[in-house]
C-alpha positions in Angstrom: 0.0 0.0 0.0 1.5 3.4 -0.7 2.6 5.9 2.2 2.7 9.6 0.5 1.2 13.1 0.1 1.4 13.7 -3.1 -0.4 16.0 -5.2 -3.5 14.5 -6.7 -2.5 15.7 -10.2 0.1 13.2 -12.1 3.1 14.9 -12.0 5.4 15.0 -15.5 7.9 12.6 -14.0 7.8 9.3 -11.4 11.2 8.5 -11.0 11.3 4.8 -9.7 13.9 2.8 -7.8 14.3 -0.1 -5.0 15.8 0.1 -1.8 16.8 -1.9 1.3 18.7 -0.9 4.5 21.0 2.1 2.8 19.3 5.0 3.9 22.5 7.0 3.8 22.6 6.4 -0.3 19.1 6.9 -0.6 19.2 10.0 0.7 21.8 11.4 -0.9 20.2 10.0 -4.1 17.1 11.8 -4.0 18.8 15.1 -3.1 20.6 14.9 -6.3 17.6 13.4 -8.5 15.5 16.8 -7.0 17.9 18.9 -8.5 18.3 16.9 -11.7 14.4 17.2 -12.2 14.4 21.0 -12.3 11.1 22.7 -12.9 9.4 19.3 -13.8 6.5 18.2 -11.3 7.8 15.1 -9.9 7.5 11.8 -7.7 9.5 9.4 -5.9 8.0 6.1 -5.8 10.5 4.1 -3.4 9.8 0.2 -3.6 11.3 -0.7 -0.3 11.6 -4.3 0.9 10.8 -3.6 4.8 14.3 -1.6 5.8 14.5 -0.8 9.8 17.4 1.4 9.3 15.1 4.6 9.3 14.2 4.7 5.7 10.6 4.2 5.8 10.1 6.7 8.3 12.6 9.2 6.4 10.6 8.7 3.0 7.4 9.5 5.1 8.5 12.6 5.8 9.3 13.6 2.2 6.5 15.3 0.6 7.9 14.7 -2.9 8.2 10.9 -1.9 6.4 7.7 -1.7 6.8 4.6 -0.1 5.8 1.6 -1.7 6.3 -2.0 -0.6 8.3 -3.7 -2.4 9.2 -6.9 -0.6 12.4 -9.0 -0.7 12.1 -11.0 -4.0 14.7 -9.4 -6.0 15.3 -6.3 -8.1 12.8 -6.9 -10.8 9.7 -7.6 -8.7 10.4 -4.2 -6.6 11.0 -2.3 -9.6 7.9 -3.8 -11.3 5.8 -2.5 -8.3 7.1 1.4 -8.6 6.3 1.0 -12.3 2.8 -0.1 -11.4 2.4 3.0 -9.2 3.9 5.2 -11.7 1.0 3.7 -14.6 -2.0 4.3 -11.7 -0.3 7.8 -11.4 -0.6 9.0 -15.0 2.7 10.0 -15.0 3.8 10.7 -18.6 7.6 10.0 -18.1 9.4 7.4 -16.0 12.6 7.5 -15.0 14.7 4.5 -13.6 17.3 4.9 -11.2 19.4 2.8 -8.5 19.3 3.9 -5.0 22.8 4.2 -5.0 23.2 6.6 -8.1 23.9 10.3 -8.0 22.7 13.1 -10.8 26.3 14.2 -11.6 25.7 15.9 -14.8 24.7 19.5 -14.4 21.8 19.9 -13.7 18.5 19.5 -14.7 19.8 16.5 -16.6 16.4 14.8 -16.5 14.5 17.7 -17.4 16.5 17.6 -20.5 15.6 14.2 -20.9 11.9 15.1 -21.1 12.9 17.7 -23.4 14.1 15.6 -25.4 11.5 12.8 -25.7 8.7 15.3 -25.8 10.3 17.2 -29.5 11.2 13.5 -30.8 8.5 11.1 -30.9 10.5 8.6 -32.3 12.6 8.1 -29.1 11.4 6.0 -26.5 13.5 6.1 -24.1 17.1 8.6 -22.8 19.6 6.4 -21.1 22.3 8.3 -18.7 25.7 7.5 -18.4 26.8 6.1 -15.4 30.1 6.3 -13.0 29.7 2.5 -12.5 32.0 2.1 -9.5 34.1 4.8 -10.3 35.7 3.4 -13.2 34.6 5.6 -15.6 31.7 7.2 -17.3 29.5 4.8 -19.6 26.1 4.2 -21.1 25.2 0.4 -20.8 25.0 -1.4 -23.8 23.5 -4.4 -25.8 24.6 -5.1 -29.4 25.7 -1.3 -30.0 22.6 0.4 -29.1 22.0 1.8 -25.5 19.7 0.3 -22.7 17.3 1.3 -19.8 19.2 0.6 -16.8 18.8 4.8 -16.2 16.5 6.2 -18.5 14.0 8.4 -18.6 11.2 6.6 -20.7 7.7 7.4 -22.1 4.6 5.9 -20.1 3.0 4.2 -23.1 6.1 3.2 -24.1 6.7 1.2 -20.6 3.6 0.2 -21.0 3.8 -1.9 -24.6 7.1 -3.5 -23.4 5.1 -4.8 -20.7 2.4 -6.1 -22.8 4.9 -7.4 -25.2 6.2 -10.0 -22.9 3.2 -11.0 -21.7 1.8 -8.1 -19.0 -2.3 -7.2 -20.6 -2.2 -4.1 -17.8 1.2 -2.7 -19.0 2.5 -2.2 -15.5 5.3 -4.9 -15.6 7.7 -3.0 -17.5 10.9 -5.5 -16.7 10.6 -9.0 -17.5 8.8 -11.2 -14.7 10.9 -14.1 -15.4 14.1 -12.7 -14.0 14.9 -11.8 -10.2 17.6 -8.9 -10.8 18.7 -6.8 -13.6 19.0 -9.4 -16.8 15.5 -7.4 -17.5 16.8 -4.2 -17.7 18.6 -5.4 -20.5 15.5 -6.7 -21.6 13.8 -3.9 -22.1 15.7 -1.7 -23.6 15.6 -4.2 -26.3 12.1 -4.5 -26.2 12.0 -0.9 -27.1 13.8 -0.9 -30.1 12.0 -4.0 -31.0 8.8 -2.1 -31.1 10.5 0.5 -33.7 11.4 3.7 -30.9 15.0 4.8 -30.3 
């Protein structure tokens, strides 16, 4: 069941990620994702698998965010359940993150990314490089072509990956057959597949 005060009206962007037990990450996460958003209207739907190191009670208390329950199953169920709020909520852009990440780019990196799916409707999705481990800057990919481990992606474009492998509501964007993030991988395929960049 959801724990938030969010506005009633879907905000532009539901930026979704898992977390359990690393408050200290989380929080500097969504400090840097609010200043990556910019201007955009925004929610933080936080699948949580039952931490009792202070992070429920923290995301309470954030008015931008909300707690979701996300169990201990693995990556891909909890995700799948913040992508499931972020259908209900209407919101017209999605944008998957780790709880661990940081917005380093200057921001508002993922206003820009809305920017930028909004003037090309051929593009489904925006990936963001990543400091994976601090080895370096990279974007993720698959056969050449970028993936949605990060991305910022379109809601009806979630939505007919999900009822491409199988999903009739459209709210299990990553793959239901894998535990962690093979699916991520997944999907990003799927949306070329289905002819967007």
């Amino acid at each position: 069941m959801p724990s938030s005060s969010l506005p009633t009206a879907p905000p532009t962007v539901a930026v979704v990620f898992g977390t359990y037990q690393r408050l200290k990450y989380l929080q500097r996460a969504i400090a840097s994702f609010r200043d990556a958003c910019g201007s955009l209207s925004r929610a933080f739907l936080v699948s949580d698998g039952g931490s009792r190191d202070g992070t429920r009670e923290w995301l309470k208390a954030q008015p931008d965010c909300e707690l979701l329950d996300g169990g201990l199953d693995g990556a891909v169920p909890a995700f799948n359940v913040g992508f499931a709020r972020a259908v209900d909520l209407e919101s017209p852009f999605v944008i998957t993150q780790n709880d661990e990440n940081e917005a380093q780019c200057p921001p508002p990196i993922f206003e820009r990314a809305v920017e930028i799916l909004q003037a090309e409707p051929s593009v489904g999705a925006v990936a963001f490089e990543m400091d994976t481990r601090r080895r370096g800057w990279v974007c993720e990919e698959w056969a050449g072509l970028p993936y949605g481990n990060t991305c910022c992606v379109r809601r009806e474009v979630g939505m007919a990956v999900a009822r491409a492998q199988g999903d009739p509501a459209g709210k299990a964007w990553w793959d239901r057959r894998f535990k962690t993030y093979a699916s991520d991988t997944v999907f990003g395929l799927w949306v070329n597949r289905l002819g967007w960049e």
